[in-house]
N, C-alpha and C positions, 0 to 999 in steps of 0.2 A: 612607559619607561620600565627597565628590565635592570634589572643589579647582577655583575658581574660579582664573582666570590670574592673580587679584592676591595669591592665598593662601586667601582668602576660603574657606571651608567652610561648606556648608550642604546641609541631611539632605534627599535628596531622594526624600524620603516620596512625593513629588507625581507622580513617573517614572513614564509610562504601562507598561502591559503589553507584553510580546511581538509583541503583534497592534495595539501604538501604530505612527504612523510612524514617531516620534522613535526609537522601539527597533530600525525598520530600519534608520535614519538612522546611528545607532550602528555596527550591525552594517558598515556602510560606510565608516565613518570608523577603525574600528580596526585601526591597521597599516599605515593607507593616509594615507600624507601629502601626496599630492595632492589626495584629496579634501577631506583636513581643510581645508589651503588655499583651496580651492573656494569651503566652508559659510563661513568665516571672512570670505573675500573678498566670499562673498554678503550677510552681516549686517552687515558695514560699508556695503554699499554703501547698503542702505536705513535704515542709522544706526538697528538695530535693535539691543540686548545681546543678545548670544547666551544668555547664564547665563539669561535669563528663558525663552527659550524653551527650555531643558532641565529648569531647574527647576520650572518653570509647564507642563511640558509635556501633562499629562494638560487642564488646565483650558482650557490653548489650544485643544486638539484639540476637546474639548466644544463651544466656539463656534464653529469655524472646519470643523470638519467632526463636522458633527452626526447624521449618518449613522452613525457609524459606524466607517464604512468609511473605505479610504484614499482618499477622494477628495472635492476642492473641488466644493461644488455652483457650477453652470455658474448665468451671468446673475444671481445672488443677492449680497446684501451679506449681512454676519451682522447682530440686532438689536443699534443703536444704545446701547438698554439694556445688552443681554448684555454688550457692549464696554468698557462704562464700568464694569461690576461686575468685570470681568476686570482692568480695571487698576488700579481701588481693593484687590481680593485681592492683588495684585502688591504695591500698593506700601504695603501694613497690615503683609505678612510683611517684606519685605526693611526696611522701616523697624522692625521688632523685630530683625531680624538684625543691622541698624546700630548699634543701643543695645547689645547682647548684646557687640557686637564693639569697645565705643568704648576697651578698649584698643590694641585693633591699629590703629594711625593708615594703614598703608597699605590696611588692609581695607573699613578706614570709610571712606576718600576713594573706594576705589573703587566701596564699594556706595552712596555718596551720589550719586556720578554717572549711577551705572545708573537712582536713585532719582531724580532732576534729570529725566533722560532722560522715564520713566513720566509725571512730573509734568507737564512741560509737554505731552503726549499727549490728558493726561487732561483738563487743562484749557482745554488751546489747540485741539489737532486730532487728538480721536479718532478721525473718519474716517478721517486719513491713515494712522496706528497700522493699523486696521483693514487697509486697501490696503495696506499696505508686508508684513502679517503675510501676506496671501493670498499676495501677489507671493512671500516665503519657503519657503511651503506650496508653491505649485505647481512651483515649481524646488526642491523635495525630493524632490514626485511623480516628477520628471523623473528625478532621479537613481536613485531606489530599482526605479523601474520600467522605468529602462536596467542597472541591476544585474540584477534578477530574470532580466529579456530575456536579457541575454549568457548567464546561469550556465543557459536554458531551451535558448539559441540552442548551448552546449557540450554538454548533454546528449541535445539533438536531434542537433546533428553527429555525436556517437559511436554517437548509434542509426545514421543515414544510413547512415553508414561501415561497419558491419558490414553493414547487409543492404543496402547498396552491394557490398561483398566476394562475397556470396551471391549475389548477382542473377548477378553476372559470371561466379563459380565454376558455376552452373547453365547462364549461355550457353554457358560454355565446352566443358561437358561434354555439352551438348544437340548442341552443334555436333562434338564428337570422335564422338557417336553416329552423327550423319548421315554422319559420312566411313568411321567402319567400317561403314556400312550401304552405302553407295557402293561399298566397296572390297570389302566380300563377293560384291557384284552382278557385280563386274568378273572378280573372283577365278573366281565360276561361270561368266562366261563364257570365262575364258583354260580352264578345266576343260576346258569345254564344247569350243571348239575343240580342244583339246588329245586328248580321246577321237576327237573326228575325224580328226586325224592317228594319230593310234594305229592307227585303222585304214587311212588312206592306208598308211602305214609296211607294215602286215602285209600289204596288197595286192602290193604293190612287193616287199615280200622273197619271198613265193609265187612273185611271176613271175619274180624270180632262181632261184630252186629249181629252178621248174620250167622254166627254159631251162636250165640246167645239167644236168639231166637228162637231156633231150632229145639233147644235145649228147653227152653221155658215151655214150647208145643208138645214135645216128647217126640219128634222126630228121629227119628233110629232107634228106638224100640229102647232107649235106654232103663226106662223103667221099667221094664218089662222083665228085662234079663239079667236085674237085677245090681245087686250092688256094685257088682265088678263092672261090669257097664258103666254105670254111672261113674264108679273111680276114674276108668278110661276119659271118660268123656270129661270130665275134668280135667286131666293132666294137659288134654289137648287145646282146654278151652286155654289153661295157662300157657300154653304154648303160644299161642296166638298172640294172649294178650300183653305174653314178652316183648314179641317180634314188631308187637304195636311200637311199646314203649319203647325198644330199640331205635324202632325208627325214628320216633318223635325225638327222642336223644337224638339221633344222627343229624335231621333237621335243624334243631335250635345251636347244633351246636356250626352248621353250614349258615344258617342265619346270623351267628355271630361273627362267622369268618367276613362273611358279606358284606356286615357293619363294620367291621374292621376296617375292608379294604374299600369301601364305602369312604369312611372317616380318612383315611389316608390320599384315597386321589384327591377330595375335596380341600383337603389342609395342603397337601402338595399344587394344586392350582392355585391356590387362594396364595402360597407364598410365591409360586411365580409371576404369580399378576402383580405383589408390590414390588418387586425386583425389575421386574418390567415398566413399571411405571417410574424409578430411579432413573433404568437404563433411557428412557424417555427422555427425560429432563435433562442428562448429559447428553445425549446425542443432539438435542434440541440447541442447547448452549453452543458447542462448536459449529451447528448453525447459524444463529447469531454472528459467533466469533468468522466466519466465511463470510457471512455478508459484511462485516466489517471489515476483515480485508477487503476484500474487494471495494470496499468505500474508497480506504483509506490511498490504495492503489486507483482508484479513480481520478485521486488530484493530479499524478502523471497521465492526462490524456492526451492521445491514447494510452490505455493501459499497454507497456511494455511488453513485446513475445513472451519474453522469459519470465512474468510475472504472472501473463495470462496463462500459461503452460502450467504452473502453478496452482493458480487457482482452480483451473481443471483437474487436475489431479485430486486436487484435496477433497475437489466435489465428488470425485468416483470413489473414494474411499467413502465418503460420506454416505453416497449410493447403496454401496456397498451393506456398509453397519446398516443403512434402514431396511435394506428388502432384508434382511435377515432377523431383525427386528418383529417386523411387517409379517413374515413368513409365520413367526413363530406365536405373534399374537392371533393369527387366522386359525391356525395350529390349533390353540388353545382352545380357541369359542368353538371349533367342533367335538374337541373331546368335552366341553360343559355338556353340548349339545349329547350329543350318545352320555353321555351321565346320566342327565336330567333323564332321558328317556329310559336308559336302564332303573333308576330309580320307581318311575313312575309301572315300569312293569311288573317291579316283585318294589311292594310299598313294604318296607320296614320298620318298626319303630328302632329309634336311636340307642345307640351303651347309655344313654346318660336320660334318658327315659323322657326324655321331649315327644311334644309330637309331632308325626313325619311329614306334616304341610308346613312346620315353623325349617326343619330343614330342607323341603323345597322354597324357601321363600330365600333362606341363604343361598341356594346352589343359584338360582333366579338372580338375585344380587350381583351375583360373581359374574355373571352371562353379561346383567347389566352394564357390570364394571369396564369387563373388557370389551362391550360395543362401544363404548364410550373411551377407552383409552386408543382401539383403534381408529375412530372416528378425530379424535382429537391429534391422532402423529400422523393419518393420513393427510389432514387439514394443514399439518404444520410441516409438512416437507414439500411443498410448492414452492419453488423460490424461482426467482430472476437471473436466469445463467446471461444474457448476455445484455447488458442496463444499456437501453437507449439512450441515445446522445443529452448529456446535463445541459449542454445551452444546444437547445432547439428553434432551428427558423422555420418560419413559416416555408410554408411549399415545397420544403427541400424533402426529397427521400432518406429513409435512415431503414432501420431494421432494429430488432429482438428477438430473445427469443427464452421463456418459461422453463423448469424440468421439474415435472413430479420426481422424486427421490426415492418412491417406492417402487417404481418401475416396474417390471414383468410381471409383481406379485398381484397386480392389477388387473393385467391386460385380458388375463382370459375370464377376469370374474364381470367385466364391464363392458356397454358397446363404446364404440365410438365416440368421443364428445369435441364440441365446438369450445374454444378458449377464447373469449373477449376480450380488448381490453380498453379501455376507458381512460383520458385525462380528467382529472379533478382537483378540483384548487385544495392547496394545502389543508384547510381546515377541515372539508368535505371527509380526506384521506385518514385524517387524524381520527372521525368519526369511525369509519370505515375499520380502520387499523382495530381499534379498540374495542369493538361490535362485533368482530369478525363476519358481516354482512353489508349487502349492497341496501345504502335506502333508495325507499320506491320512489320516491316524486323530487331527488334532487338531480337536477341539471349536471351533465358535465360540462367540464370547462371549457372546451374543445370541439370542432370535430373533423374526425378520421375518417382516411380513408383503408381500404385494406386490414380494417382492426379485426379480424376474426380468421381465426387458424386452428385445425386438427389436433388432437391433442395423440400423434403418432407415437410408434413404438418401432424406433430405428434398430434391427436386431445385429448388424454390424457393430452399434456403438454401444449397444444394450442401453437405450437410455429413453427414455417417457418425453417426451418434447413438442410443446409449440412454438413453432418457428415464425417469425413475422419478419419478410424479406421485402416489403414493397410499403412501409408503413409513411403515412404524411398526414400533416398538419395541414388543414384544408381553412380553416377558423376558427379563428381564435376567440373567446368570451374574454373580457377583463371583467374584473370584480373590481366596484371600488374601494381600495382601504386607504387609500392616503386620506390623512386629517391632518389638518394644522398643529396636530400636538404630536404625530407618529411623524409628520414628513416624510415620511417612506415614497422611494421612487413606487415609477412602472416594474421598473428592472426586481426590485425586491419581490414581487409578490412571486411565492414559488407554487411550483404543481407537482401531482404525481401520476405517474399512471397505475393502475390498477387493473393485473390480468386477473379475469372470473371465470368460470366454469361451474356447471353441478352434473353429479352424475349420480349412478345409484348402484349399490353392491349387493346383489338379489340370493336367497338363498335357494341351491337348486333344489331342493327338497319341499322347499315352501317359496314358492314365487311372490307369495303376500309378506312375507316376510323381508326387509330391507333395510338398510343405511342410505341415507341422502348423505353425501359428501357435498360440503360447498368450497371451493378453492379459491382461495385470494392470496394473492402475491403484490408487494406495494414495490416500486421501483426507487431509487435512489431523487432525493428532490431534483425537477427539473425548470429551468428557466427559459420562456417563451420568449424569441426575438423576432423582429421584421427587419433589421439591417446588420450588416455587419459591424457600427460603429456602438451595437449595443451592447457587443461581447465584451468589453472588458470588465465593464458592472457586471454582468450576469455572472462570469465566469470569479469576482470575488464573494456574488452569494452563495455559490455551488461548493467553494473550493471551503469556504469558512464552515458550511454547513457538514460537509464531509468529514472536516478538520475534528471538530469541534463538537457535532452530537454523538450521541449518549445511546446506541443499539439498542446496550443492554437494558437501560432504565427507560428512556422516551425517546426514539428516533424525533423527536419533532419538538424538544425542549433543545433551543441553540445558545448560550450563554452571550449574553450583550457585550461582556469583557471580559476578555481573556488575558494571562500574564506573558509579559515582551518577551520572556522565554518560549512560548507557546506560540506564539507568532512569529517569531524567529525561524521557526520549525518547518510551518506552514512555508514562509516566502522560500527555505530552502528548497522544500519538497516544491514546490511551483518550477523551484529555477532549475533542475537538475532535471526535472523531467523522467524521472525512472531512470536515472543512471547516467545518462548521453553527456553532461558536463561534470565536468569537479564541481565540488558544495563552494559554495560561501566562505571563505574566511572568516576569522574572528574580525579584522579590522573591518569586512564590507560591513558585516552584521553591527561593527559599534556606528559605522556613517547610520545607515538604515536606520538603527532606533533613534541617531541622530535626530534624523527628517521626519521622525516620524511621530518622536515626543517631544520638539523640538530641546536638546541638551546639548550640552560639548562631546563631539566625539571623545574626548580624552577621557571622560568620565569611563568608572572600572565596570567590565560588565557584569560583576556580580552586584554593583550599586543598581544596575537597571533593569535585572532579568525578573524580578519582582513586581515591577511596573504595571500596571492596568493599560490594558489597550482597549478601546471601546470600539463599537463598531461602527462607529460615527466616525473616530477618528481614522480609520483604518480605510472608510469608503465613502465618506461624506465630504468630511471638512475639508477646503480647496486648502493647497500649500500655501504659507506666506510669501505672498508676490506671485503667485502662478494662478493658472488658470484650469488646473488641475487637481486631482488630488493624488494622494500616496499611490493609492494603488493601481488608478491610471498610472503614472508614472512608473511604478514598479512590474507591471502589468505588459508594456508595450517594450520594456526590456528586453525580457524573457521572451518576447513575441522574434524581434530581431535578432538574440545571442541564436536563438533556433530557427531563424531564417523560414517561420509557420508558411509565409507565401511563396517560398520555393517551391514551383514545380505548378502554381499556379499560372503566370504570367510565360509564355512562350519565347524561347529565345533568353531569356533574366540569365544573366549567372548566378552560383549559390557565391553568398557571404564568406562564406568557412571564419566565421565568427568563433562557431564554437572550438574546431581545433586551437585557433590563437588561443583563447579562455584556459583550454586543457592545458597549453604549453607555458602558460603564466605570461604571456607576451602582452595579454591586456590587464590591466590595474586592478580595474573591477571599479567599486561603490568607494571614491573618496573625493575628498571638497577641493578649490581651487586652492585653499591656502594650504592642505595639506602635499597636494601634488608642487606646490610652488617649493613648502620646503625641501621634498627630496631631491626637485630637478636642483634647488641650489645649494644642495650639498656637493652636488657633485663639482661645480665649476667648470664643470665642460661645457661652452657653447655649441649647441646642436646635438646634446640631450635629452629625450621626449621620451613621452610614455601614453598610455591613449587606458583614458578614462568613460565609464560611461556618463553621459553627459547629465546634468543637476536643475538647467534652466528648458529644455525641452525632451519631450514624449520620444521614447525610440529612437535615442540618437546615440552614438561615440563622439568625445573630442579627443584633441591632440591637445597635451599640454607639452611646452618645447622651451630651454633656455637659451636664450638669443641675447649676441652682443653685436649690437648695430652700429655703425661706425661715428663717433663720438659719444658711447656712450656707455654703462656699466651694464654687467650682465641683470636680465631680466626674462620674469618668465612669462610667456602669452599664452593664448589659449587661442584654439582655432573653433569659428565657428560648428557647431557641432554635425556630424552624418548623418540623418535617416536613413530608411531603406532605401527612398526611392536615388537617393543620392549614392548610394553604395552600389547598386542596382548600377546606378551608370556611370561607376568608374569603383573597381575594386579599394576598398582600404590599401590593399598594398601597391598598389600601383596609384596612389595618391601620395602612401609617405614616399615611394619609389621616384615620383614627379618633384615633391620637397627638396629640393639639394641643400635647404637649410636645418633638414633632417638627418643627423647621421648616426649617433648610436642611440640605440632604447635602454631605458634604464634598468640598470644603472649604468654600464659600458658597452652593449653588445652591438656591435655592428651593424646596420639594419639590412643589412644586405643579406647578412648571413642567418636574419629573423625568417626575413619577408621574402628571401630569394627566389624559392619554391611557393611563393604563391603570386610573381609577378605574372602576368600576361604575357605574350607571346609576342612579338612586334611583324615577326615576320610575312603575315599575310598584308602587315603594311608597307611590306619595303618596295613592293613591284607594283606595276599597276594589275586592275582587274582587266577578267577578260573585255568586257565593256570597253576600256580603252581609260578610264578614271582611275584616280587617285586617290585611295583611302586616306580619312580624317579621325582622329582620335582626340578625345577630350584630353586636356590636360589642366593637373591641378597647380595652380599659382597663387601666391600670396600678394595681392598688387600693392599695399602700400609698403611691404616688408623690399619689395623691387624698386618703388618710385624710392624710398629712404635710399636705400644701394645705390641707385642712378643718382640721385641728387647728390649724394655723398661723393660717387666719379667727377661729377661735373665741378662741384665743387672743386676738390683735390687737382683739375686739369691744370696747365698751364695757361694765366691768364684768366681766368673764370671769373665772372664779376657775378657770380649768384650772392644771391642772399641769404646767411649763415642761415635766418631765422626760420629758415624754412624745415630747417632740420628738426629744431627744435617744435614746431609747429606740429609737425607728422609723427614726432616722439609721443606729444600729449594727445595725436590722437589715437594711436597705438595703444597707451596704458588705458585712456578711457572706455575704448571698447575692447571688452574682456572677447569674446566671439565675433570674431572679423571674416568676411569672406574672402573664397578664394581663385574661384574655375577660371580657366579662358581656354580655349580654341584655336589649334596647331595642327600642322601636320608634322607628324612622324617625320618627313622626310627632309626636316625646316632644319631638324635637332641633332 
């Protein structure tokens, strides 16, 4: 129940779906008193009640946007008809809700004025009605779709912003490479000079030696010729032993440059290997965060074009950031590499008077650092671009396919390698996951055919890739884990697969010298079948496990119970399938936790969104009175509203279930007592509405109010459709067959619902060329006709029936809630 600003209460049965505008409209207005303000200010201004259009709001949308969809068709009026039948249903109910309410004198005044309002619409200027409702409509569009924008325009931002962060962290580090690449260049030339002086220096000291020599022998007659001589040969000896000193000054003072620039590359790599190792761990994260999309985008299988187009892209960006990453880590361990070696050629001691094997053991370290941070992002950018099918049959063909993320920076350092890949039961994989290693003596679960693929470099798409196109399940291992205390089905026990490879990154300067790379990528949990009647279990452990674990923290920790909020979530993502139907309504979603903890629908959904849902109850426990459970049930829905075996079965027609769904023409998720109270609001006999059925698997019924001849209006319910029932006579060419079917709820004409999806009769009106007569199924209600006939026979002149008989077929009517219907006509009888 819903309160009107005068008090006024009334059941607003009529409240569109989820995928209404009025319900985005909603979502906007709650909490938010500016915009309440806004909608309010806008419904006065074109002297519209607003109560109609919340409570009328499904019936509006029908005429006003008939698409659909959220959107005003362009250059169009709605029909002038539609208009006027819109405001007669307005003002039939609210004039029932007037009478209902004629002790509340403030209620009645107000709903008589709302009723004033309609009336003179109706009678004076529907048109304007018409215009002033658009003019409402398209300043809703406005608002819902400046909402959606901003909350798109936030979560775009917070993408930007990070690989904003990254792009920068990449310049930055790109740009620290070039300057210790610069500064090594420099470094080997101060070296380079520096060995020249070395040997200037030992020149210079030789020929001090060997003048002092000479001098102490008396070579050049020094003493001889006396003092002057001697003074001579003095000033020379000092000359020498300047030019010594000069140089050795020249030298210590080139030694010190050396250690400078020495001390400087080694502090300049050393800070970009932690910057690097940062930029690691984010790039690593949005990793994660990609495989989780892509998880989470997995419960729409198949994953949707336009999501998977998506995911692609963010992969290439991902690509991207790593070979540059990649580049710039390889980058680095060669300029360690010419360091260490320059070092080791001219050995210096340190500014700070260490000695020069404690700082080869640091520059060592550093070399360490970064085999091991490359070794560790090369490890970690293996992922699963294309996740094999989650419920897997035996023998059927599927495909995958792997992408290293470092791509090119690879290709030429590495030969060819072979990419495995392996099934293994969940726990094996858990091992596996957290070891980052294959063990040697456990069993896979499985085995494959086709499991082993190239690990190529496609240079059109620039991308490192093993491709598996011809992949099958050949046999299957089961593990036993069921115990009387787990009860865990077959169906529960999950797998995974696991792509391997090793390879090796040799350095060409030293061929002994190497990185062993080992690549393991885990695939999305997968569920092994042998029939099709196993898929709908498997397909709730896949879709809860998707739903519901945890990337970031344990891909393989799945919560037992999750809250009815959280599940709500899940069955919408199930039903919508990536987009293809409107979501859920609030009222399906209250039936649903309905049935599903068992409660009163009436109950508020903020009393139930708290709720525990277990996953017993969710896939275990049969329903009460069925023979099924929840998610069966919920399961085989969603199989039908999407028509999954279309296109299987040759010749089938498609459903077009889901158009109906889109257009609000079908109910959705609610109970026979609920459906009984709107059909008898209305008091129209031959009012129906088509619900999806509550006592069996994959079905639609028809709920309809019938006044049989002696008797008061009541509502029945027709046995319910499956596919295969649908398959061989269209829903609409069944209510088409109905003639006790004429408007769907709440007044629309079924003709002008269902018109454009009746059948064609035409290839039945002539014969074939064979020379025969085409027969078409036709749907009848026989005891709704035997009551009719007996009720004629009756009423004839003379009739000696017996009343009781009326009465007899009356109670067997109400006792069977789902009655059958078909018989077998020709076309040409009709």
């Amino acid at each position: 129940m819903t309160a009107m600003s005068s008090g006024v209460q009334i059941e607003d049965g009529m409240g569109g779906g989820d995928g209404s505008l009025w319900e985005k409209m909603k979502d906007q207005l709650r909490d938010n008193p500016e915009n309440q303000k806004k909608v309010q200010e806008l419904y006065a201004n074109y002297e519209m009640p607003i109560e109609i259009r919340h409570f009328f709001c499904e019936a509006i949308e029908r005429v006003f946007l008939p698409s659909g969809s959220c959107s005003v068709p362009e250059d169009s009026e709605p029909d002038p008809g539609q208009v006027s039948q819109l405001l007669q249903t307005m003002i039939t109910s609210l004039t029932e809700k007037c009478n209902a309410s004629s002790g509340d004198v403030v209620a009645s005044m107000h709903l008589n004025g709302v009723l004033d309002k309609l009336k003179y619409y109706l009678n004076q200027d529907a048109k304007m009605f018409a215009c002033r409702m658009q003019c409402c409509l398209n300043e809703e569009l406005r608002m819902v779709g400046h909402s959606l924008e901003i909350t798109h325009q936030v979560e775009e931002h917070a993408k930007a912003s990070i690989a904003r962060n990254i792009s920068e962290l990449l310049d930055k580090i790109t740009q620290r490479v070039e300057n210790s690449n610069n500064n090594i260049a420099s470094l080997r030339e101060f070296q380079e000079n520096f060995l020249i002086k070395v040997e200037q220096y030992k020149r210079k000291e030789q020929e001090v030696k060997a003048f002092r020599a000479a001098a102490a022998m008396g070579v050049g007659g020094a003493a001889e010729n006396g003092p002057i001589a001697s003074a001579a040969h003095e000033a020379q000896l000092a000359q020498h032993v300047a030019a010594e000193q000069q140089a050795h000054t020249e030298l210590v003072i080139c030694a010190q440059n050396i250690q400078d620039h020495r001390d400087t590359v080694y502090y300049d790599i050393r800070d970009t290997v932690e910057i690097m190792k940062v930029l690691k761990t984010q790039i690593y994260v949005q990793i994660v965060e990609w495989c989780r999309t892509q998880q989470s985008y997995s419960i729409s299988c198949p994953i949707p074009d336009i999501l998977e187009k998506q995911l692609t892209n963010d992969l290439d960006r991902l690509q991207a950031w790593c070979e540059r990453l990649a580049d710039n880590i390889i980058r680095s361990r060669i300029q360690v590499k010419s360091f260490m070696f320059l070092r080791e050629t001219v050995p210096l001691q340190s500014n700070s008077g260490g000695d020069p094997d404690t700082a080869l053991n640091n520059i060592s370290q550093l070399a360490s650092e970064l085999e091991d941070l490359l070794k560790d992002f090369v490890e970690k950018t293996f992922v699963v671009e294309k996740q094999p099918p989650q419920i897997l049959k035996k023998d059927t063909k599927f495909s995958a396919a792997a992408r290293h993320l470092v791509g090119n920076k690879l290709t030429n350092h590495v030969e060819q390698t072979l990419v495995k890949v392996d099934l293994y039961s969940d726990l094996v994989a858990r091992d596996i996951f957290n070891c980052q290693t294959l063990p040697s003596a456990v069993t896979t679960a499985a085995v494959l055919s086709n499991n082993q693929a190239p690990l190529d470099y496609l240079y059109q798409q620039r991308v490192l890739r093993a491709q598996f196109r011809n992949l099958c399940l050949t046999k299957l291992k089961r593990t036993e884990r069921r115990t009387s205390h787990t009860n865990e089905s077959v169906m529960e026990e999950k797998l995974r697969f696991i792509f391997h490879t090793e390879f090796k990154l040799c350095s060409e300067s030293d061929p002994g010298n190497f990185i062993i790379f080992s690549l393991i990528a885990m695939s999305l949990p997968i569920v092994a079948t042998v029939h099709g009647s196993q898929e709908a279990k498997a397909a709730a452990v896949v879709l809860w496990d998707n739903k519901f674990s945890n990337q970031f923290i344990d891909p393989f920790e799945v919560p037992d119970k999750v809250s009815w909020y959280e599940v709500a979530e899940l069955l919408n993502d199930k039903f919508v399938m990536g987009g293809e139907v409107n979501h859920l309504g609030s009222q399906d979603l209250a039936y649903l936790s309905s049935k599903l903890l068992h409660h009163s629908p009436a109950e508020s959904e903020a009393s139930v969104a708290d709720i525990k849902v277990t996953w017993n109850q969710f896939y275990r426990e049969l329903l009460p009175g069925r023979t099924f459970t929840f998610w069966e049930w919920f399961y085989e829905i969603t199989e039908l509203l999407h028509d999954v075996n279309f296109g299987k079965s040759a010749g089938k027609p498609q459903l077009n279930l889901k158009d109906l769904w889109n257009k609000n023409y079908i109910r959705g998720f609610l109970s026979k007592d609920t459906a009984r109270e709107l059909l008898m609001s209305t008091q129209v006999p031959g009012t129906f509405l088509i619900r999806f059925a509550d006592s069996e698997k994959g079905a639609v019924s028809i709920s309809w109010l019938c006044c049989l001849p002696g008797s008061t209006n009541e509502v029945y319910h027709l046995k319910p459709f499956t596919h295969k029932d649908l398959q061989t006579r269209s829903l609409a060419d069944r209510i088409r067959d109905l003639h006790d079917l004429t408007y769907l709820y709440p007044n629309w004409p079924k003709d002008y619902v269902f018109g454009d999806y009746y059948s064609s009769k035409e290839s039945f009106l002539t014969a074939n060329h064979d020379g025969y007569i085409g027969t078409e199924l036709r749907t009848d209600i026989p005891m709704v006709s035997a009551r009719t006939a007996v009720s004629g026979a009756l009423g004839g002149g003379g009739s000696s029936g017996d009343p009781s008989i009326l009465d007899d077929i009356l109670d067997l009517l109400r006792d069977d809630d789902d009655f059958p219907m078909d018989s077998v006509s020709s076309p040409l009888s009709s």
